[in-house]
C-alpha positions in Angstrom: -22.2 66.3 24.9 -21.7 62.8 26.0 -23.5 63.1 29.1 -26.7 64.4 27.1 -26.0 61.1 24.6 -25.6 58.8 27.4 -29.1 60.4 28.9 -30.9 60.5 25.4 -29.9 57.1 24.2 -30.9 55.8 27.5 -34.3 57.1 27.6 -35.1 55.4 23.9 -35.1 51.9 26.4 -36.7 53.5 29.1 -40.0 53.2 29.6 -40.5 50.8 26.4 -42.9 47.7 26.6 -43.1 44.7 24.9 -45.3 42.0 23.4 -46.1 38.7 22.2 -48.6 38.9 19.3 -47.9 35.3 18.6 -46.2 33.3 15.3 -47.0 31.3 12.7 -47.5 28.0 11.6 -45.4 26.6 9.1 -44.1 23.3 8.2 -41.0 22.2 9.6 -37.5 23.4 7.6 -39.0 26.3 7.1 -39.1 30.2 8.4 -41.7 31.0 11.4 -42.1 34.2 12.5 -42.9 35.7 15.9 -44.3 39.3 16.2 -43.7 41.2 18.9 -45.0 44.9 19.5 -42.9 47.4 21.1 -45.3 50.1 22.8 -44.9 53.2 25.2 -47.5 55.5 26.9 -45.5 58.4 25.4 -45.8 59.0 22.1 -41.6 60.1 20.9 -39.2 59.3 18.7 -36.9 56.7 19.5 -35.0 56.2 16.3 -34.1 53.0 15.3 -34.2 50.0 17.7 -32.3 46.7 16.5 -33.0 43.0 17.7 -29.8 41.4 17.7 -29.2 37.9 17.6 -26.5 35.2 15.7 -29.5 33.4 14.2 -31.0 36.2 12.7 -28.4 38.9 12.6 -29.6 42.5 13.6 -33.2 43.5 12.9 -34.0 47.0 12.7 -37.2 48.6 13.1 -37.9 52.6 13.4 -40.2 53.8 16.4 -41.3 57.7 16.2 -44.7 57.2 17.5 -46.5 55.2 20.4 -45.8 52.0 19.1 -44.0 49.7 16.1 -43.7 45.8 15.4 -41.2 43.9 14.5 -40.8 40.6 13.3 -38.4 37.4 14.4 -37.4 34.9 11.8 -37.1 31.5 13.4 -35.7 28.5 11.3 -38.5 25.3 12.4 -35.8 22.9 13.2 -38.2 20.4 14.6 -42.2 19.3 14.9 -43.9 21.5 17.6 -43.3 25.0 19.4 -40.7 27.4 18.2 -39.4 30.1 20.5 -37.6 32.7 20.0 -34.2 32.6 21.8 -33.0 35.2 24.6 -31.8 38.4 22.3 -30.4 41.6 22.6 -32.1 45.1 22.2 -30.6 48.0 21.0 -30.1 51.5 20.4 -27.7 54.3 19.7 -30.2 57.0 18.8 -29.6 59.8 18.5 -25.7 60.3 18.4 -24.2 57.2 17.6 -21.8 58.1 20.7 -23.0 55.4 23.0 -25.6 52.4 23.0 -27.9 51.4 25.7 -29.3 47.7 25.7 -31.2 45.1 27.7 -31.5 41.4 26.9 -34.5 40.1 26.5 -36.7 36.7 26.7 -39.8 36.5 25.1 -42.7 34.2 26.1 -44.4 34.1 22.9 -44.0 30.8 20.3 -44.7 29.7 16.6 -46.1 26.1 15.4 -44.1 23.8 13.0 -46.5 20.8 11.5 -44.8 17.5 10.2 -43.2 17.5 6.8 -43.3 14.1 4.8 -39.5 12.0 5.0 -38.1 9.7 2.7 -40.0 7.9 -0.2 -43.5 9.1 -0.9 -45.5 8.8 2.1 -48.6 7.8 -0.1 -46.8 5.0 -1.6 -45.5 3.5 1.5 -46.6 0.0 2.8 -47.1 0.9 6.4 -47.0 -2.6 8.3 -44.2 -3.8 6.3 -42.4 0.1 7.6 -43.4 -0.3 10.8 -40.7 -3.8 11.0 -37.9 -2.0 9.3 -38.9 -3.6 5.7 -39.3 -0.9 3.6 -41.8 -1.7 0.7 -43.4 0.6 -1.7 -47.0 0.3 -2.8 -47.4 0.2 -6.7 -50.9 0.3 -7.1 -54.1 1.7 -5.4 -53.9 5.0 -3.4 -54.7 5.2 0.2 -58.4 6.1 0.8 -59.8 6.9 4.2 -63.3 5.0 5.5 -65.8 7.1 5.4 -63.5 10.5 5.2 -61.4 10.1 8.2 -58.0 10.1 8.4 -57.4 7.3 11.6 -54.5 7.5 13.9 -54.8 4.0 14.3 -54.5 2.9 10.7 -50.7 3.8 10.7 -48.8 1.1 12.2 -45.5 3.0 12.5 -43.9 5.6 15.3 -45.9 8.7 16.3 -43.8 11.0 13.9 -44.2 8.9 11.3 -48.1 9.0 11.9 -48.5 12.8 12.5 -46.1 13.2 9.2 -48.6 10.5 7.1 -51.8 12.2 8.7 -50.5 15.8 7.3 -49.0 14.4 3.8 -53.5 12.6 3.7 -54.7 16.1 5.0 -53.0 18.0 2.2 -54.0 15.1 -0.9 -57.9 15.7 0.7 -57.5 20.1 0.6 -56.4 19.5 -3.2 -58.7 17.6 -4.3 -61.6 19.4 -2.4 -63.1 16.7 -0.6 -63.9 17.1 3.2 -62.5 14.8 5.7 -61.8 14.4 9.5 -58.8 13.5 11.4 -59.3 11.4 14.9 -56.1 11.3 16.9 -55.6 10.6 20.8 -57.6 13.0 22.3 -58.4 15.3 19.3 -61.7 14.9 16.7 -62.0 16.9 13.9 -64.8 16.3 12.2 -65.3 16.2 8.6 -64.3 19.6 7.3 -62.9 20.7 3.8 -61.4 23.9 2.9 -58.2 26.3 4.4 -59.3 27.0 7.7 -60.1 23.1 8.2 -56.5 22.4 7.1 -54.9 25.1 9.3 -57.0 23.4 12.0 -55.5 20.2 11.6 -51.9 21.2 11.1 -52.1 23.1 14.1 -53.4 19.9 15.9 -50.5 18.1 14.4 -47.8 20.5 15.8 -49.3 20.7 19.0 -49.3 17.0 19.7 -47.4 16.2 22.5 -46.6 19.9 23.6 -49.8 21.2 25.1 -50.8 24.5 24.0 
């Protein structure tokens, strides 16, 4: 009876193949996820497989055909690519006598855009940041020449401009008017409307990191 556990549970690992079908793009401090698709050339039931890891606990997913997904939460810690840590596979189908396991590294990354720190970043008086004197704006809004948002018109660190060029790009989706974002080496020209926005998030998270 054990033998024919340790060969069965075994086999559910055997033969199993994995991949990335990418993440998502969120802001930072919040949940990405990374989907991964776990796929063999037989079609069989392999009970329940679990991804085990401290940040995320033990995710189970139930494979009885050719192929299942299952999904990684990943806290965005910080602006940029998030991958999902080495992690443990399991299973102990279909006794529960014995488990068979493999660790596993996954080349396969979510995006995290900028988030806005501190005082309002629409309210903030740039220059005066930029020398360590805070001073807050009490009058007009910020409005972009001719729809663009301008790296250059930020006179603080990068962070500080990719977190002011999302906090713009987010006032312009809400109130529906198209604009464009020039940074080093990325254009994007006046757009308006969800996919724009993803667009330039996505440029934003990038920065820095290559693709």
């Amino acid at each position: 009876m054990l033998w024919v556990a340790v060969y069965m549970t075994y086999g559910n690992l055997s033969g199993l193949k994995i991949s990335a079908l990418g993440g998502t793009l969120v802001q930072t401090g919040d949940i990405a996820e990374v989907r991964l698709r776990l796929s063999s050339a037989k079609e069989t039931n392999r009970g329940t497989l679990e991804a085990i890891h401290s940040e995320w606990g033990a995710i189970q997913v139930n494979m009885t055909g050719s192929e299942a997904v299952i999904t990684l939460p990943l806290m965005a810690y910080n602006r940029g690519p998030i991958r999902p840590p080495r992690f443990r596979l399991e299973s102990r189908f279909p006794f529960g006598l014995v488990v068979a396991w493999s660790h596993l590294l996954i080349d396969s990354k979510a995006w995290a855009y900028p988030d806005q720190p501190g005082d309002s970043i629409r309210r903030l008086h740039w220059p005066g940041f930029s020398r360590d004197q805070i001073m807050v704006k009490t009058f007009s809004d910020y409005q972009a020449s001719d729809e663009w948002i301008e790296w250059s018109q930020f006179d603080v660190a990068d962070e500080l401009k990719l977190s002011a060029i999302a906090y713009y790009s987010q006032e312009y989706f809400q109130d529906s008017k198209p604009f464009g974002v020039r940074m080093p080496d990325v254009e994007l020209p006046p757009e308006k409307g969800v996919e724009h926005l993803q667009r330039v998030r996505r440029a934003l998270a990038e920065y820095g990191h290559g693709q």
